[in-house]
C-alpha positions as a LaTeX table, in Angstrom:
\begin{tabular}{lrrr}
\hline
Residue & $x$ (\AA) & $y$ (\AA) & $z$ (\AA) \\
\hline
Unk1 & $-2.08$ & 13.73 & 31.74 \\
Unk2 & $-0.86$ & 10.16 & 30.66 \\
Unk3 & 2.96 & 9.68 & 30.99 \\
Unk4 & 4.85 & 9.96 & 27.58 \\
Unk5 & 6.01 & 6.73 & 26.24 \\
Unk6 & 8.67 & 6.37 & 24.03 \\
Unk7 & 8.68 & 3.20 & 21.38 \\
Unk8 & 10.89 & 1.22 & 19.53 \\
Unk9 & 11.80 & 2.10 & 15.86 \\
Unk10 & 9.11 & 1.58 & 13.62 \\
Unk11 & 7.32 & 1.49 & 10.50 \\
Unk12 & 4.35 & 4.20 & 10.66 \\
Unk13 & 1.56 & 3.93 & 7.69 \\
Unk14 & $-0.96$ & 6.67 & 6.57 \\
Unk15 & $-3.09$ & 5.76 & 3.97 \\
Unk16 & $-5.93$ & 8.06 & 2.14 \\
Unk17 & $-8.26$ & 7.11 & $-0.69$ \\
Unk18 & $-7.87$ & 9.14 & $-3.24$ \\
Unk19 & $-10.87$ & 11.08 & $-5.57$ \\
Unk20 & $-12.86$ & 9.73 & $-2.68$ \\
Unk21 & $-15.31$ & 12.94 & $-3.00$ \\
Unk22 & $-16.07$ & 12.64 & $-6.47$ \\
Unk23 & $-17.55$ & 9.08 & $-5.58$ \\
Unk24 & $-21.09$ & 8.97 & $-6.50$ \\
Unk25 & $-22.00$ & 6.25 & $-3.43$ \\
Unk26 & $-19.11$ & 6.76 & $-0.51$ \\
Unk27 & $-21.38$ & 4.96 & 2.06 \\
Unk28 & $-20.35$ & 1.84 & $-0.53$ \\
Unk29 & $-16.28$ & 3.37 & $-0.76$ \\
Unk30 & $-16.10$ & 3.13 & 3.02 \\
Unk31 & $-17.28$ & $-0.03$ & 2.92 \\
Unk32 & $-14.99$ & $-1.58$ & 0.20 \\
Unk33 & $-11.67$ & $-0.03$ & 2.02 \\
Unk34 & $-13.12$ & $-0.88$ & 5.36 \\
Unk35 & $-13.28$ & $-4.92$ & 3.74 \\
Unk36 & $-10.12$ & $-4.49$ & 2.58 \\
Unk37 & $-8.37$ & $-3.07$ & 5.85 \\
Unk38 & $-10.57$ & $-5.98$ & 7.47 \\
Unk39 & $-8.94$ & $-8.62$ & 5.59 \\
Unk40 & $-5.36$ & $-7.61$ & 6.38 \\
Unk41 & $-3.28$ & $-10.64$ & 7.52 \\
Unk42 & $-2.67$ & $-9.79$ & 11.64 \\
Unk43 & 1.20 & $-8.85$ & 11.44 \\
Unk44 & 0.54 & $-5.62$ & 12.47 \\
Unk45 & 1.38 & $-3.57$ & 15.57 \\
Unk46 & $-1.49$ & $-1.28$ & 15.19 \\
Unk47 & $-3.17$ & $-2.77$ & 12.54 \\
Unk48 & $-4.70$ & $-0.12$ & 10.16 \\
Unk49 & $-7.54$ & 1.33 & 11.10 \\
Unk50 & $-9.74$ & 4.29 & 9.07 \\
Unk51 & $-9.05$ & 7.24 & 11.79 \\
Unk52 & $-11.35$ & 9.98 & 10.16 \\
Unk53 & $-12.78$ & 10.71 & 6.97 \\
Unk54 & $-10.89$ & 9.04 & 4.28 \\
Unk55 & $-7.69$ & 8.48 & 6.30 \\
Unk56 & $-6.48$ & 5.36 & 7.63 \\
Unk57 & $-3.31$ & 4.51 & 9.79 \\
Unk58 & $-1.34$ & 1.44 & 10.95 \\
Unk59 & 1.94 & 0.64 & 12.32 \\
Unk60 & 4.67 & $-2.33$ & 11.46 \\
Unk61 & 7.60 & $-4.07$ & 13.18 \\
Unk62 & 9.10 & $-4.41$ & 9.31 \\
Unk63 & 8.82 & $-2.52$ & 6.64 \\
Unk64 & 8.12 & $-5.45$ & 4.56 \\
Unk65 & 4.86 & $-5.87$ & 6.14 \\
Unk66 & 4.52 & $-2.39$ & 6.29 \\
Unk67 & 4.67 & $-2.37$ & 2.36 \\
Unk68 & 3.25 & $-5.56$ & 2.18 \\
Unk69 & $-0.21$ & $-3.79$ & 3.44 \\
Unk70 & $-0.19$ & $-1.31$ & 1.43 \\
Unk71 & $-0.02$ & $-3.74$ & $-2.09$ \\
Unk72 & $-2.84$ & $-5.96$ & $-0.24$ \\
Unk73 & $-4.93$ & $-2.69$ & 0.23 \\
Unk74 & $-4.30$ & $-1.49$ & $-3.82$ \\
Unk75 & $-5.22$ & $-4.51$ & $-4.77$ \\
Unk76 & $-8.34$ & $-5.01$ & $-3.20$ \\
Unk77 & $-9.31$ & $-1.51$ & $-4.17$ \\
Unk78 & $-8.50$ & $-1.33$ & $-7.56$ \\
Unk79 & $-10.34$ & $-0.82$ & $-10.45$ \\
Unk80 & $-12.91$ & 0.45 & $-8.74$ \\
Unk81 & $-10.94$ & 2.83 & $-5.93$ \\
Unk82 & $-7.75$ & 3.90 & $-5.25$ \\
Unk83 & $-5.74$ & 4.99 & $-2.22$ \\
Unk84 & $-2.25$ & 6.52 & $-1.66$ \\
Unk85 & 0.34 & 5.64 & 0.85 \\
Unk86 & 2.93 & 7.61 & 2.67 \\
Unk87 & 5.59 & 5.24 & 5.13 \\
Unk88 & 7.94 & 6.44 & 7.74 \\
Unk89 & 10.45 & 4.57 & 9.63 \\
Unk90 & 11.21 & 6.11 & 12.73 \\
Unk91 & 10.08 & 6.09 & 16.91 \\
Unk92 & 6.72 & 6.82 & 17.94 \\
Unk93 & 5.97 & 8.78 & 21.30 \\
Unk94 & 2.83 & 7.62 & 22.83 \\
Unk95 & 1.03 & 11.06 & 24.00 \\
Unk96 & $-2.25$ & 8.99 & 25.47 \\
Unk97 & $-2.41$ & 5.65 & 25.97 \\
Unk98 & $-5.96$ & 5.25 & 26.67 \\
Unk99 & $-7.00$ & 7.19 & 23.97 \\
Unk100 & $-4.51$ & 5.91 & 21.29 \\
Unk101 & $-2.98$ & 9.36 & 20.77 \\
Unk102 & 0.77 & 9.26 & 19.38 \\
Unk103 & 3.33 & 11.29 & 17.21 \\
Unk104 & 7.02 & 11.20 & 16.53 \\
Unk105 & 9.00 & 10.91 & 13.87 \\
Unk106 & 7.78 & 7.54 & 12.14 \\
Unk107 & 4.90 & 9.73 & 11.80 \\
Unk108 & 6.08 & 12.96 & 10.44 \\
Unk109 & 7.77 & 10.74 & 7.93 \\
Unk110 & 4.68 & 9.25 & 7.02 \\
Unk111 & 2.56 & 12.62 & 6.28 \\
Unk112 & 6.07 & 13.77 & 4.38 \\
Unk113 & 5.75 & 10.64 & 2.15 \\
Unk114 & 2.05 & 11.09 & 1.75 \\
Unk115 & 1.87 & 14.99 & 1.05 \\
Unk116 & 4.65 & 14.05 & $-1.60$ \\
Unk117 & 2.66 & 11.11 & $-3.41$ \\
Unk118 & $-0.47$ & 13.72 & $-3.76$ \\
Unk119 & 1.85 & 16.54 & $-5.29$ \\
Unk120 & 3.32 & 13.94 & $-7.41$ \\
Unk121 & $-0.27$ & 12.50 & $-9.08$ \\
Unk122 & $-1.25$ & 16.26 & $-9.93$ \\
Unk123 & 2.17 & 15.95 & $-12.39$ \\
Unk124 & 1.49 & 13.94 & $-15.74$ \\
Unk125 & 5.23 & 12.34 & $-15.58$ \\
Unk126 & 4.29 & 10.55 & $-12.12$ \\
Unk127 & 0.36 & 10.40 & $-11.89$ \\
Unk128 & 0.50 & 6.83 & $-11.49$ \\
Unk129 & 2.52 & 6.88 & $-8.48$ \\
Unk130 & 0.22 & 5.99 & $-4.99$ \\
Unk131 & 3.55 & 4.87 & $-2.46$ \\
Unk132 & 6.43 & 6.77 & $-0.64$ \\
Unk133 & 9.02 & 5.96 & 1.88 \\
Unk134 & 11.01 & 8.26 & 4.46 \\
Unk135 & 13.33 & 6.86 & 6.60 \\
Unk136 & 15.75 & 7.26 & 9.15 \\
Unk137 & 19.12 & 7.87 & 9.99 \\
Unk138 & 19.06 & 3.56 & 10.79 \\
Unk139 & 18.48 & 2.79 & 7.36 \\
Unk140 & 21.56 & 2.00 & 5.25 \\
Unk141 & 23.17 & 4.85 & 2.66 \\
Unk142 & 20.79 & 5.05 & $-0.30$ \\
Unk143 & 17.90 & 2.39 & 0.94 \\
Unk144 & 15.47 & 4.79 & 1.16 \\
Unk145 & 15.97 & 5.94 & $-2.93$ \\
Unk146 & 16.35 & 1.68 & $-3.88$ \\
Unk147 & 12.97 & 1.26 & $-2.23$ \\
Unk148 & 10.96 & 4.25 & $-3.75$ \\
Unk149 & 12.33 & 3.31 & $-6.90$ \\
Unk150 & 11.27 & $-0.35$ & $-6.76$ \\
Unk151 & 7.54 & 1.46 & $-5.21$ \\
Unk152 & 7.79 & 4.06 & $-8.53$ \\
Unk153 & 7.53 & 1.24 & $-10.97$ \\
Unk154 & 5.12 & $-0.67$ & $-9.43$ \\
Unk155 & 2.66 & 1.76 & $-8.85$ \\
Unk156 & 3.09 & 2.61 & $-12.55$ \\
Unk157 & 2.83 & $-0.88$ & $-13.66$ \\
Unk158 & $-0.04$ & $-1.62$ & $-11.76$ \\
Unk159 & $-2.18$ & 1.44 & $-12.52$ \\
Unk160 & $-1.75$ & 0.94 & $-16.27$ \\
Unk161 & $-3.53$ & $-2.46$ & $-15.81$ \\
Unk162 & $-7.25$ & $-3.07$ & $-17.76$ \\
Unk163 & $-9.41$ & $-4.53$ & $-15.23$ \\
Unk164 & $-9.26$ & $-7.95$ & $-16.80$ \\
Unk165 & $-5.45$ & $-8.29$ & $-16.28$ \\
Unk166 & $-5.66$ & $-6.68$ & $-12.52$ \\
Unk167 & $-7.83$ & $-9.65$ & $-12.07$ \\
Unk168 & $-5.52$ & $-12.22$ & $-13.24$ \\
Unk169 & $-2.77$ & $-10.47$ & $-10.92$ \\
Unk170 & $-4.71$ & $-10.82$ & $-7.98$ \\
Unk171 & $-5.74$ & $-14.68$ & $-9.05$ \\
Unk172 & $-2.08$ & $-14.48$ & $-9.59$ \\
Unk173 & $-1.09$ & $-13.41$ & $-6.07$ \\
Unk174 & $-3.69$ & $-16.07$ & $-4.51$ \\
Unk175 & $-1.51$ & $-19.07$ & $-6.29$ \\
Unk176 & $-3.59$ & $-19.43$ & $-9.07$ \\
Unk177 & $-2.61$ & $-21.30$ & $-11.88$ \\
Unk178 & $-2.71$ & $-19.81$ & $-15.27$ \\
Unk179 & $-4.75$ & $-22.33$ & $-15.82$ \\
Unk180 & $-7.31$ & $-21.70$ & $-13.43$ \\
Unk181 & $-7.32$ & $-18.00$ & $-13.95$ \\
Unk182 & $-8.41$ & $-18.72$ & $-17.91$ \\
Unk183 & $-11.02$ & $-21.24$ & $-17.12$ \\
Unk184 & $-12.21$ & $-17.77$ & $-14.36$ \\
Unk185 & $-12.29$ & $-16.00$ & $-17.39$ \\
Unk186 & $-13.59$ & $-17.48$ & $-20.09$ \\
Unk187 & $-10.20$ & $-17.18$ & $-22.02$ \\
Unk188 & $-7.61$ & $-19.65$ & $-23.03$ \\
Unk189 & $-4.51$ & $-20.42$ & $-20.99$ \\
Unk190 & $-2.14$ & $-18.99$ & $-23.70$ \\
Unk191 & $-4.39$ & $-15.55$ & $-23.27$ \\
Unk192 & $-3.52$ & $-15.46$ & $-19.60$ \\
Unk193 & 0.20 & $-16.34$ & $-21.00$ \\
Unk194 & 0.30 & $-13.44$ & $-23.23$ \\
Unk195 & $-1.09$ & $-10.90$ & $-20.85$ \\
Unk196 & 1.08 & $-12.17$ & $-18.06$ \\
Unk197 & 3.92 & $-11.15$ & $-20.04$ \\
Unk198 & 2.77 & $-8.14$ & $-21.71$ \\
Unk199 & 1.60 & $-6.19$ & $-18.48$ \\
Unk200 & 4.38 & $-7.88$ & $-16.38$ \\
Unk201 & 2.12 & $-9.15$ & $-14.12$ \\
Unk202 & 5.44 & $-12.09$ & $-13.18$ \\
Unk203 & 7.27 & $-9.13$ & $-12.18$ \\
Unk204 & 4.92 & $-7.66$ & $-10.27$ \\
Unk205 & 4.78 & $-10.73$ & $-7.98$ \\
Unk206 & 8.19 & $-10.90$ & $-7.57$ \\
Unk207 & 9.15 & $-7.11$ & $-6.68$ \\
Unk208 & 6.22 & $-7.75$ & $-4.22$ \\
Unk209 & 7.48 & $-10.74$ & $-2.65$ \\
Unk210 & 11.19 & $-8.85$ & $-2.68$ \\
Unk211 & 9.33 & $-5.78$ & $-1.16$ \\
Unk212 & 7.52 & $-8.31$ & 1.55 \\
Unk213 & 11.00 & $-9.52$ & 2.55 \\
Unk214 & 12.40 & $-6.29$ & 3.51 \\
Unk215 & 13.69 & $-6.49$ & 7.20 \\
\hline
\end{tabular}
């Protein structure tokens, strides 16, 4: 048997889609999150990866770009699919090194945080929510509460988006100017104004980028 291997602290990811089986074409699901995980910017440890069925797993040096995958994955997704995140900061024990095989903490964490987002959509107060974080005894007094609180609002903002405005966020997120994004749609730049201050789609950038920066 491979020799144990103990790592460093880290930030473990498990990701599902969610619904998945009610899809009428999963071959074309697959392929969507499969693009998406694809087009993931390399700060990864063990960038995420679709390990069987619907499920997906990665692992971070931050949690910033931890959570910072996540966001990239829900918004490639979305409107058309969803998925739901569960985090944990914690080690990781490598079982098997040749086959990839680990556990620990970071990952118990994760499934906790996961297992608690699904319980939390089939409640109408918090069906919106798709993003949890457990951490560890590291983290400073009440960090773990500030960033699932920051995580609750976005995922509620975000999921109460019409398609049109989901586009302008992600136009948004890729520097667009609102300029740019109305001549993309057809609309006038005071349209894009309006909606970018409606559906807070300002805030949403900046809670991301505050999210992104977390050590």
């Amino acid at each position: 048997m491979a020799e144990k291997k103990q790592n460093a602290s880290l930030y473990a990811v498990i990701g599902d889609l969610v619904g998945s089986r009610r899809s009428t074409d999963r071959r074309d699901l697959h392929r969507r999150l499969s693009d998406a995980l694809a087009g993931l910017a390399g700060n990864a440890l063990q960038p995420l990866a679709v390990t069987a069925g619907d499920e997906f797993q990665g692992t971070f040096a931050t949690l910033g770009q931890a959570l910072g995958a996540c966001w990239s994955v829900q918004l490639a997704l979305l409107p058309q699919a969803q998925a739901r995140f569960g985090l944990g900061h914690g080690t990781v024990t490598v079982l098997d090194a040749e086959r990839g095989t680990q556990d620990g903490p970071a990952w118990w964490r994760a499934r906790d945080a996961i297992e608690w987002v699904a319980l939390a959509q089939d409640q109408a107060a918090t069906r919106q929510l798709r993003t949890a974080y457990r951490a560890d005894d590291t983290d400073p007094p009440g960090h773990q509460d500030a960033v699932n609180a920051a995580l609750h609002c976005r995922d509620h903002m975000v999921h109460s988006l019409d398609e049109r405005s989901m586009r302008i966020l992600r136009g948004m997120v890729d520097g667009l100017s609102q300029a740019e994004l109305a001549r993309r749609e057809g609309i006038s730049p005071s349209a894009v104004s309006q909606r970018v201050r409606r559906d807070g789609l300002g805030v949403l950038v900046s809670v991301e980028g505050l999210l992104g920066a977390q050590p």
